[in-house]
C-alpha positions in Angstrom: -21.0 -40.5 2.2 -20.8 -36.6 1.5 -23.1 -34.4 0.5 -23.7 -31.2 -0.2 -26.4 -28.5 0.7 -26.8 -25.2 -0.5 -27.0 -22.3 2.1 -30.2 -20.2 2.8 -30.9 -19.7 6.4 -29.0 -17.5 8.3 -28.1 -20.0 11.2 -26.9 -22.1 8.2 -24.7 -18.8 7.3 -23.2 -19.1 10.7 -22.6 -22.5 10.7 -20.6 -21.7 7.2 -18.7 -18.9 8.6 -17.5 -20.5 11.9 -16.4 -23.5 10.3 -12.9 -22.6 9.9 -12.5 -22.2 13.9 -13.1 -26.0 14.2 -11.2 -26.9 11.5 -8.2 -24.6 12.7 -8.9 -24.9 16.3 -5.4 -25.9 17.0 -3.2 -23.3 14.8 -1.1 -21.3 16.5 -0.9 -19.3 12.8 -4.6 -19.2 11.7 -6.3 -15.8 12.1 -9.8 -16.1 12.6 -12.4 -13.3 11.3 -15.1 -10.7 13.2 -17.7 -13.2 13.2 -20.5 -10.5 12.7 -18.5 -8.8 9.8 -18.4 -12.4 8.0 -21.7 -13.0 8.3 -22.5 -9.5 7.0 -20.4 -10.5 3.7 -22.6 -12.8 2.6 -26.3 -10.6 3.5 -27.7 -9.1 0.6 -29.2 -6.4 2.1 -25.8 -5.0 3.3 -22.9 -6.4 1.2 -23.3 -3.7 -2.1 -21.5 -7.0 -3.9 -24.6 -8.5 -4.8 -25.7 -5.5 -7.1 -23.5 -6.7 -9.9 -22.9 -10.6 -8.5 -24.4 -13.6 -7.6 -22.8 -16.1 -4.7 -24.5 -19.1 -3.3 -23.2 -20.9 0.0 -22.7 -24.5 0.1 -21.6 -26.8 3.4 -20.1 -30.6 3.0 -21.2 -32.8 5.5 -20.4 -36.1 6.9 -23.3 -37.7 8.2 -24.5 -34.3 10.7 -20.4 -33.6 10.7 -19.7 -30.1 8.7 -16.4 -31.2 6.8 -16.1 -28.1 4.1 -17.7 -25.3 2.4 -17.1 -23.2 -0.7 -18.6 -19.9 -2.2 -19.5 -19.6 -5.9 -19.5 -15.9 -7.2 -20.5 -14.9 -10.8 -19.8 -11.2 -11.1 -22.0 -9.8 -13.6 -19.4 -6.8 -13.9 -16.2 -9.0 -15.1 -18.8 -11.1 -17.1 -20.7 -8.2 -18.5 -18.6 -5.3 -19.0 -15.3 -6.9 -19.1 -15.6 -9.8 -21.1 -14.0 -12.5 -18.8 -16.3 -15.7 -18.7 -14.7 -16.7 -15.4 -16.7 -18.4 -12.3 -15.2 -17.1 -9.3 -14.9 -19.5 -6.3 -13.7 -18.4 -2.6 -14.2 -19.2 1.1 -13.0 -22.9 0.3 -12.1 -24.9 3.0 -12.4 -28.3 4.1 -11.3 -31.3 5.9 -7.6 -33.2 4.2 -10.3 -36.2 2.1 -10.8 -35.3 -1.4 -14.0 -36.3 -1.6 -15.1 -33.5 0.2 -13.3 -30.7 -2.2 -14.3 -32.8 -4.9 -17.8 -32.4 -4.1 -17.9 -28.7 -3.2 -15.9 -27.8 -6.3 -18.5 -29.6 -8.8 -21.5 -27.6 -6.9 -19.2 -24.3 -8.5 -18.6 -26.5 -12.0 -22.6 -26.7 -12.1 -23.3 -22.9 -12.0 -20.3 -22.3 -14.0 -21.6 -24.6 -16.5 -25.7 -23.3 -16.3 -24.1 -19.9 -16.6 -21.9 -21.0 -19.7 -18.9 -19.6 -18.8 -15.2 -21.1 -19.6 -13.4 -21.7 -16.5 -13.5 -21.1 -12.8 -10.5 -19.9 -11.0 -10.2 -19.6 -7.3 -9.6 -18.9 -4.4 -11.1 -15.3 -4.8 -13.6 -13.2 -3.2 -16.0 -10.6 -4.8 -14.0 -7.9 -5.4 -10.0 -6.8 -5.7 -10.4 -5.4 -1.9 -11.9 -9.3 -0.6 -9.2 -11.8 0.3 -7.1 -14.0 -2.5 -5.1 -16.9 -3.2 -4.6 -20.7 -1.3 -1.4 -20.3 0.8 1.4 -22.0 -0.7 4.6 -21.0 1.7 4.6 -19.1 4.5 2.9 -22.1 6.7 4.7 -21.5 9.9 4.0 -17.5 9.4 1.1 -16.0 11.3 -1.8 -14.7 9.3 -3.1 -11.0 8.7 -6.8 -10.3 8.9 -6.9 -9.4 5.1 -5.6 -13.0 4.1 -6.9 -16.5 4.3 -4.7 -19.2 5.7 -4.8 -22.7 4.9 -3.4 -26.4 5.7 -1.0 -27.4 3.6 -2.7 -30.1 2.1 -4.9 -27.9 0.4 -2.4 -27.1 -2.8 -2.5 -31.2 -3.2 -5.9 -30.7 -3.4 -6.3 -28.4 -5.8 -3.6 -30.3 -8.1 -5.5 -33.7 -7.5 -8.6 -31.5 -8.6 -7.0 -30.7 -11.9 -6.6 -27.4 -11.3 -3.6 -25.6 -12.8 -1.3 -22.3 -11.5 -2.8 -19.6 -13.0 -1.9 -16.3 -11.0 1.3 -16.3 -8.3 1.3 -14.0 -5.2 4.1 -12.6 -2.7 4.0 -11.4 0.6 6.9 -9.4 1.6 8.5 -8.1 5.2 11.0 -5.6 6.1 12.0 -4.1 9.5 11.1 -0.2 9.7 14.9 0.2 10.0 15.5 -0.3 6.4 13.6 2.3 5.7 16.5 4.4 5.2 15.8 8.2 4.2 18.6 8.6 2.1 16.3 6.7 -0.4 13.6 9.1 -0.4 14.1 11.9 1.4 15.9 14.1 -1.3 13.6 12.7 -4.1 10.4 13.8 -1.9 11.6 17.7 -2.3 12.2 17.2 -5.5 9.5 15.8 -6.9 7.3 18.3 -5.0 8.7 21.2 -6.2 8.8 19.9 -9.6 5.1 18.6 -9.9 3.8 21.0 -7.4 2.6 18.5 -5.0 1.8 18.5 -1.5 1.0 16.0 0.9 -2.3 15.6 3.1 -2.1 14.4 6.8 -5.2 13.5 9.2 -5.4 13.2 12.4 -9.3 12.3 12.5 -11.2 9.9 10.5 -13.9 11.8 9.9 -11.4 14.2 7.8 -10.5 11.1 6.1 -13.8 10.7 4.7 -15.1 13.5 2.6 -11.9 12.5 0.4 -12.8 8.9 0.4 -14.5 8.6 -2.8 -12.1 10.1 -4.1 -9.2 7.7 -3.3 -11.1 5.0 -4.6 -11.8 6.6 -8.2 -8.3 6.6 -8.1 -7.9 3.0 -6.9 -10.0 2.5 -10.1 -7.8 3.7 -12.4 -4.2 2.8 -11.2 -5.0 -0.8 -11.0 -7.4 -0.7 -13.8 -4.3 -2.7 -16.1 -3.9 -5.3 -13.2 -5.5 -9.0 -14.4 -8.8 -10.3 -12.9 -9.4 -6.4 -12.0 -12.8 -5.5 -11.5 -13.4 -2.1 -10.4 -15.7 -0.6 -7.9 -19.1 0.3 -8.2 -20.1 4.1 -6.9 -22.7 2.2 -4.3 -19.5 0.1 -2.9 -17.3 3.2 -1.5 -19.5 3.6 1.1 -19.2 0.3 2.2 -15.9 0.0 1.9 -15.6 3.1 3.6 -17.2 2.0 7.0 -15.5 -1.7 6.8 -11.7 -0.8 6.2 -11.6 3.0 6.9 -12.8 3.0 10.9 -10.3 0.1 10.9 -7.2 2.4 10.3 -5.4 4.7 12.6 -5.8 8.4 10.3 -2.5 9.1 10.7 -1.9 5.7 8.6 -3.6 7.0 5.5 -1.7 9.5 3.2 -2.7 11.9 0.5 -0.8 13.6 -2.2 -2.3 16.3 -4.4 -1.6 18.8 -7.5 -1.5 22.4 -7.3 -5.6 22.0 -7.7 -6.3 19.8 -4.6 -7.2 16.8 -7.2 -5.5 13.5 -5.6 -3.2 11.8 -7.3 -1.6 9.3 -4.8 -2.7 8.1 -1.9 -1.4 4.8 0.4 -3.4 3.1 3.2 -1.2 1.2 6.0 -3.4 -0.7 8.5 -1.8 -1.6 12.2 -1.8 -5.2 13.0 -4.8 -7.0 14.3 -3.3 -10.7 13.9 -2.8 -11.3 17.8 -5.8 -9.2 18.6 -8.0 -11.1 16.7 -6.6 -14.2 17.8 -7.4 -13.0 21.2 -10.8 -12.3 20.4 -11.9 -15.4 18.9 -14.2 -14.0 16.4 -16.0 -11.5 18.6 -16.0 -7.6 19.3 -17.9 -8.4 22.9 -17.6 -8.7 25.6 -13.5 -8.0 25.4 -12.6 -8.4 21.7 -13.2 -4.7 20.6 -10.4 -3.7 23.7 -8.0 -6.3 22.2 -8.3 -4.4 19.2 -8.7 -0.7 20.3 -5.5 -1.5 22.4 -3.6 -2.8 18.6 -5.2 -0.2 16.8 -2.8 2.0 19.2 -0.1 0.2 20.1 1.1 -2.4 17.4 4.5 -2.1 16.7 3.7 -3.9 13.1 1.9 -2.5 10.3 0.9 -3.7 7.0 0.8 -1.8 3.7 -2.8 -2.4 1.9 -3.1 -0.4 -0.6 -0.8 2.6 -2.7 -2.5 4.1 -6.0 -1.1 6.5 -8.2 -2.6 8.2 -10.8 -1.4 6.6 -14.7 -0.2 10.4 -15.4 1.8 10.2 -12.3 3.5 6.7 -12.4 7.2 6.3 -12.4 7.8 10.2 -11.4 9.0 9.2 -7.5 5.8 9.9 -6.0 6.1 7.2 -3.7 9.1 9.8 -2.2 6.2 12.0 -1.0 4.5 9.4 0.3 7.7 7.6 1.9 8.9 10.5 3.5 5.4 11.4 5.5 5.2 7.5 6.5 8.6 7.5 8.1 7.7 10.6 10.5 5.1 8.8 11.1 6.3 5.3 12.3 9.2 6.8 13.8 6.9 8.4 16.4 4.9 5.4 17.2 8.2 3.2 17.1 7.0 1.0 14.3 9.5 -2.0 14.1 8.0 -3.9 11.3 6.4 -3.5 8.0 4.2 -6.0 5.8 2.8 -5.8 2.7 -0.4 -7.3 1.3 -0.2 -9.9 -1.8 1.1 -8.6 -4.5 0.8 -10.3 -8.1 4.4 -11.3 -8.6 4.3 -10.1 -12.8 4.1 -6.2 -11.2 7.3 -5.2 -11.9 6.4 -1.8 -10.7 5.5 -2.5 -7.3 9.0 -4.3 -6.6 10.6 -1.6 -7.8 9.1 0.4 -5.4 10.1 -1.5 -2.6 13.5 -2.8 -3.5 16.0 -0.6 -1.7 14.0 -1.6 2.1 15.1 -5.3 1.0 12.5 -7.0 1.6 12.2 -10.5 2.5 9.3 -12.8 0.8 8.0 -14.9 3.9 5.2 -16.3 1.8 3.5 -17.3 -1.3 -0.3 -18.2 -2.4 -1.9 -18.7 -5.6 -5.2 -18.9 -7.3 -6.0 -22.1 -9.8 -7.8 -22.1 -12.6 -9.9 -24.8 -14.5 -11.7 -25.4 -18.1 -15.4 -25.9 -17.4 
């Protein structure tokens, strides 16, 4: 018999976040998160999420066995402001019996349905910047700490569930040696001179900073036409700021900007922490931080997170700027390989951007979505 309990306690928290290292104990491909980060996603005095949403934990058990778990979100924003009467579901994982998802996905159906709204869809997290989409290819590929992986059987799940496609993801890989400059490296004098833009280098992340808030205003508006889109709130950047930005090497974030200093692109590139993090088994001490310090400086794989242009500025060749600084970069720390995050597969734009590095899709994942 399964049932299902709601999650209050903070020892219960744990037991919900270290789950997943049982249930992919013996992956070779599973990247597990910073323990203490996870568990600071779900507090509600420091995750700025649960100003504008609601999520309430729940963990399946077998008899005294933890088998799944699953976070239900309502964001008020989307609701709200935006109009979309979705129920957002994430952090869904569990055991290959479908009596267990079955049972964690009617606890989301119930708050969906108290809360009136029209369908759920998932796997999602609170926010664009949280992790998305149930792996669909890509099984044999090792993970990235800004995914979730997954059996699998999960996608049989989902379908047995009566769940239905609704938005399709690509992750994409290229070697840094296709990153020929002939592509760019005209364009990027061009379109300086003709724009008047310049680029902005750091060296120091505490120069990185001060221009922060900035970069995520404009986040806010070049995705802004994206679906499922919610923006973030002022009381988020800082947040944001310490989790992803102290993450990132300086010289991995780039800045371009009018005659006036106003920004209007910017990219973020992150080194890779899959291996470290495997290393560290979900904690910074008493040697996890050094597996990491030592990637942060030495990996020889990076991953594209995020590149924003402002609306005014899309489709003039900014990217060329932006190119152009990244391949000075990389060239000097002997980057070998380059990944990019998921990217809705309907954005034309953003494989245009990419499409003369040939890239390779190495996987897929998806959320579902179902009527309430």
């Amino acid at each position: 018999m399964i049932t299902v309990s709601e999650v209050k306690l903070k020892a219960d928290i744990k037991k919900f976040v270290k789950f997943p290292f049982t249930l992919y104990k013996d992956s070779q491909y599973w990247v597990p998160p910073i323990i203490a980060d996870e568990m600071d996603s779900f507090d509600k005095d420091k995750n700025p999420a649960f100003k504008d949403a609601d999520a309430t934990l729940f963990l399946a058990y077998r008899g005294n066995e933890i088998v799944g778990r699953i976070v239900a979100i309502v964001n008020w924003i989307e609701i709200k402001q935006q109009k979309v009467s979705k129920m957002r579901f994430g952090w869904f994982d569990f055991i290959d019996d479908f009596e267990v998802s079955k049972a964690l996905i009617e606890k989301v159906k119930e708050i969906g349905k108290k809360n009136n709204l029209e369908y759920m869809e998932g796997p999602v997290g609170f926010s664009n910047l949280d992790k998305v989409g149930v792996l669909t290819e890509g099984f044999e590929e090792i993970g990235t700490m800004i995914t979730w992986y997954n059996h699998a059987y999960y996608v049989n799940h989902y379908e047995n569930l009566g769940f239905a496609k609704e938005k399709e993801y690509m992750e994409n890989r290229f070697p840094f040696a296709n990153a020929d400059p002939k592509f760019y490296a005209k364009a990027n004098e061009l379109i300086k001179k003709r724009y008047n833009l310049r680029p902005i280098n750091f060296t120091k992340t505490k120069d990185v900073m001060p221009m922060a808030d900035k970069m995520f205003d404009l986040f806010n508006e070049s995705y802004a036409s994206l679906s499922s889109f919610v923006p973030i709130t002022e009381i988020q950047k800082a947040y944001f700021k310490k989790k992803y930005i102290s993450f990132i090497n300086p010289e991995y974030i780039k800045f371009v900007v009018d005659k006036d200093d106003k920004l209007v692109a910017f990219s973020i590139v992150m080194p890779s922490f899959s291996e470290a993090l495997q290393k560290s088994k979900g904690k910074l001490f008493p040697t996890g931080i050094f597996h990491l310090l030592k990637a942060k400086k030495h990996s020889k794989e990076v991953i594209f997170y995020l590149i924003g242009v402002h609306p005014d500025y899309q489709n003039k060749g900014v990217t060329a700027i932006i190119f152009n600084e990244y391949y000075e970069t990389f060239t000097a720390r002997g980057i070998l390989s380059c990944v990019r995050t998921p990217e809705l597969e309907e954005n034309i734009a953003i494989k245009q951007l990419w499409k003369n590095f040939d890239p390779e899709i190495y996987k897929r994942r998806r959320t579902y979505r179902k009527n309430l």
